[in-house]
C-alpha positions in Angstrom: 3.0 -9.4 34.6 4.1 -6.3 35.7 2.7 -2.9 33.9 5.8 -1.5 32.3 6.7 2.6 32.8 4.4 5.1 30.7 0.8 2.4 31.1 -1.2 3.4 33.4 -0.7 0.9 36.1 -4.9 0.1 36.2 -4.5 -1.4 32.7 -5.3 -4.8 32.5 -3.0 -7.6 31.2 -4.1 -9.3 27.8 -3.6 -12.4 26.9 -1.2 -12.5 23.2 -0.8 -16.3 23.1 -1.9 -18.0 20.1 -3.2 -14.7 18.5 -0.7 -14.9 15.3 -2.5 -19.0 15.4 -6.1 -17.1 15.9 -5.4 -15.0 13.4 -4.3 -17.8 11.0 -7.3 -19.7 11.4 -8.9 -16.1 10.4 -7.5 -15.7 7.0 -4.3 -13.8 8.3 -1.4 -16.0 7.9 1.6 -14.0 9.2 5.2 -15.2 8.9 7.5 -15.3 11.5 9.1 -12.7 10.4 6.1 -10.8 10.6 4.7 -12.1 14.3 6.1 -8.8 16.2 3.0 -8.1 18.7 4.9 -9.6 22.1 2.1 -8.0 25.0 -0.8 -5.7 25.3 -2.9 -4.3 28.1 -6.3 -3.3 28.1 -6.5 1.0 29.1 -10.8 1.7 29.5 -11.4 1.1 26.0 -8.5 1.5 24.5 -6.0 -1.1 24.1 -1.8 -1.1 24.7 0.1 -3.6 22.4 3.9 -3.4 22.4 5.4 -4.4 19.1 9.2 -5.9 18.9 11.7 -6.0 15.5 12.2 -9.1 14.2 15.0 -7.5 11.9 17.2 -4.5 11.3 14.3 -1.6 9.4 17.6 0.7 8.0 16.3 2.3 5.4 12.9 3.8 6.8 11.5 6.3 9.2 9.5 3.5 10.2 9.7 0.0 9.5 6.8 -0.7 7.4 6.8 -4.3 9.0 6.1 -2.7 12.3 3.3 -0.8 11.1 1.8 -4.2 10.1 2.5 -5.4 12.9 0.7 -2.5 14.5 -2.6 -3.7 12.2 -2.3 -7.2 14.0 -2.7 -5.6 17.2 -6.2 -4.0 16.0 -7.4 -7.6 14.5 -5.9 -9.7 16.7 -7.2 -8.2 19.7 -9.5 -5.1 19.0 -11.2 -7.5 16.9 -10.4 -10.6 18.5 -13.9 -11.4 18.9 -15.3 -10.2 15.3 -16.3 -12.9 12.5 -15.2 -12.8 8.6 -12.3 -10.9 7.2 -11.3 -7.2 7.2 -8.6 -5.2 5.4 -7.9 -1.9 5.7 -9.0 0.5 3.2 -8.5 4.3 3.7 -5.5 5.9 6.0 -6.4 9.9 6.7 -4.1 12.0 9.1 -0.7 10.2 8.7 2.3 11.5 10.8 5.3 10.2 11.3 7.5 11.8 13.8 10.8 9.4 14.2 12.5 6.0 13.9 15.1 3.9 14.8 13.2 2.2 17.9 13.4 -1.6 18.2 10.3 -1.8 20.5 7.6 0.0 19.8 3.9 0.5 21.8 1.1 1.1 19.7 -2.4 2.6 21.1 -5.6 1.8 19.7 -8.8 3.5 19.9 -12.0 3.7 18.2 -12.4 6.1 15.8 -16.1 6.0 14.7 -17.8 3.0 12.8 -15.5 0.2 11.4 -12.6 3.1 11.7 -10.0 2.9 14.2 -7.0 5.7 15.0 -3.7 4.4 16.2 -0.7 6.4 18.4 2.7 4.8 17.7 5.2 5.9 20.3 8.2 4.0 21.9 9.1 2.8 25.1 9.7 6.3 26.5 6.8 7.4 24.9 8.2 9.7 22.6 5.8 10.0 19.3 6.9 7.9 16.6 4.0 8.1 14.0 0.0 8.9 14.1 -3.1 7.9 11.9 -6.1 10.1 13.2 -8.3 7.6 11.3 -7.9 4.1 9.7 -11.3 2.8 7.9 -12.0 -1.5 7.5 -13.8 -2.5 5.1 -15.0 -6.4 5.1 -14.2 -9.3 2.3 -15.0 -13.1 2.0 -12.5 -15.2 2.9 -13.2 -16.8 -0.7 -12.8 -13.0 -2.3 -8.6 -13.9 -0.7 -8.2 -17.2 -1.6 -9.3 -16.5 -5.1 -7.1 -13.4 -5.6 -9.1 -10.8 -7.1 -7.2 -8.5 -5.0 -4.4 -8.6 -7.0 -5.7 -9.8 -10.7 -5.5 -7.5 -13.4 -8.3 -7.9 -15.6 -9.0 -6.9 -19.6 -12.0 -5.5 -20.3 -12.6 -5.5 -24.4 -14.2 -2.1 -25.7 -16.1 -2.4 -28.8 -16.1 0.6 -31.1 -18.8 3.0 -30.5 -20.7 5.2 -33.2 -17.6 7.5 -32.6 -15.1 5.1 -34.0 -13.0 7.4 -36.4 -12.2 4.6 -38.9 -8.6 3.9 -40.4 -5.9 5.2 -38.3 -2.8 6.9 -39.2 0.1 5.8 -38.6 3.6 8.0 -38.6 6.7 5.5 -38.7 9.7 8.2 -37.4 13.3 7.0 -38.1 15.4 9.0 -36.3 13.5 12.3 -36.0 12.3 12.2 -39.7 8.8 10.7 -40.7 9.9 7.6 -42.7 6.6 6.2 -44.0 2.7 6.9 -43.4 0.4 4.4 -43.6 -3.7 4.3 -43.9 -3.6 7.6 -43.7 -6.9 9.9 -42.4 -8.0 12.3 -45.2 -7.9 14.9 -43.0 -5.9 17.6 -41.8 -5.3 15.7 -38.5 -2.4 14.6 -36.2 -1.5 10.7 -37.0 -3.2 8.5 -34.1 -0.1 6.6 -33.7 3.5 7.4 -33.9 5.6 4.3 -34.1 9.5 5.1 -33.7 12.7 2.7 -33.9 15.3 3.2 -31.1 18.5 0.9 -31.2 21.8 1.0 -29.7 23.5 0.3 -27.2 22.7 3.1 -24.9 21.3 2.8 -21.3 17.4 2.5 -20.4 17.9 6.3 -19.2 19.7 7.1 -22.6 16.9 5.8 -24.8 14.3 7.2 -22.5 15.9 10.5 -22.8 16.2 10.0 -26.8 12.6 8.8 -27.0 11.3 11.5 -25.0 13.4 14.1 -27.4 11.8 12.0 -30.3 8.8 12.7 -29.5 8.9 16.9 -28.6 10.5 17.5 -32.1 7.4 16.0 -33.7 4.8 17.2 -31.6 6.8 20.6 -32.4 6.6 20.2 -36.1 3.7 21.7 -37.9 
């Protein structure tokens, strides 16, 4: 395969077939839609991987799909030959300089331990967007399948020695105090402030009323 303009013609031809099937068998399970890394070349220590749209990005400066797809180049083939699982965790030094290419040539390098900086460019070479540095951090493959990424989880808090007791409550109709209930003996703002909104007004209108609601109470003494 020949080494297309703007590679340096010593780079070495890699080998991209099966990696979205490697990757798979790694935890990564990638769509089609998704499966944009098409060749890559090996540059000293650095590695080439060019990166082709699988649909129209309208909309963005860059097509966040291509910037996964970007990511698959580092684990498919940067860390081709690493065991267990690695996301990635902290993006520092992001530039993004254009869009609108359809093929696009990511460079990989090393960026210190576990940390990797990547050059997106496209096939002139013309910058399209930069991360200085891009830090991995390693999961289980059980720490995916069970989802904890993405659970949200409800911690009860007991009350403490602080707990303050009955709290008020401040029913508003309108913008007038309606009712007060368990009431604080104390010369102290309500801990709750429950108002009634109805009609037939927009989300924006009643967010826009409730947000009025509330200044011309916190206003009154």
């Amino acid at each position: 395969m020949p080494v297309p303009a703007g590679i340096p013609a010593d780079a070495v031809p890699l080998d991209t077939t099966g990696v979205y099937d490697e990757l798979a068998a790694r935890a990564y399970a990638y769509g089609p839609a998704f499966q944009c890394l098409t060749a890559a070349w090996q540059v000293g220590d650095d590695i080439v991987a060019e990166l082709t749209a699988t649909h129209d990005g309208a909309g963005f400066v860059v097509d966040p799909l291509m910037i996964d797809a970007a990511l698959h180049a580092v684990l498919g083939l940067a860390h081709r030959d690493e065991a267990g699982v690695r996301i990635p965790f902290a993006w520092t030094g992001i530039t993004a300089y254009r869009g609108g290419a359809r093929k696009l040539r990511v460079w990989i390098s090393a960026a210190g331990r576990d940390t990797t900086s990547l050059t997106i460019t496209d096939e002139s070479g013309t910058p399209v967007l930069s991360v200085r540095s891009l830090a991995w951090r390693p999961v289980t493959v059980e720490h995916l399948a069970a989802g904890a990424l993405y659970q949200v989880t409800w911690t009860e808090i007991a009350p403490g020695a602080a707990d303050p007791g009955p709290l008020s409550v401040v029913t508003l109709d309108g913008d007038r105090p309606v009712a007060q209930l368990g009431a604080i003996p104390r010369a102290e703002p309500p801990a709750y402030v429950v108002a009634g909104l109805t009609g037939d007004g927009s989300a924006g209108d009643t967010t826009r009323r409730a947000l009025h609601l509330v200044q011309r109470f916190l206003a009154d003494d």
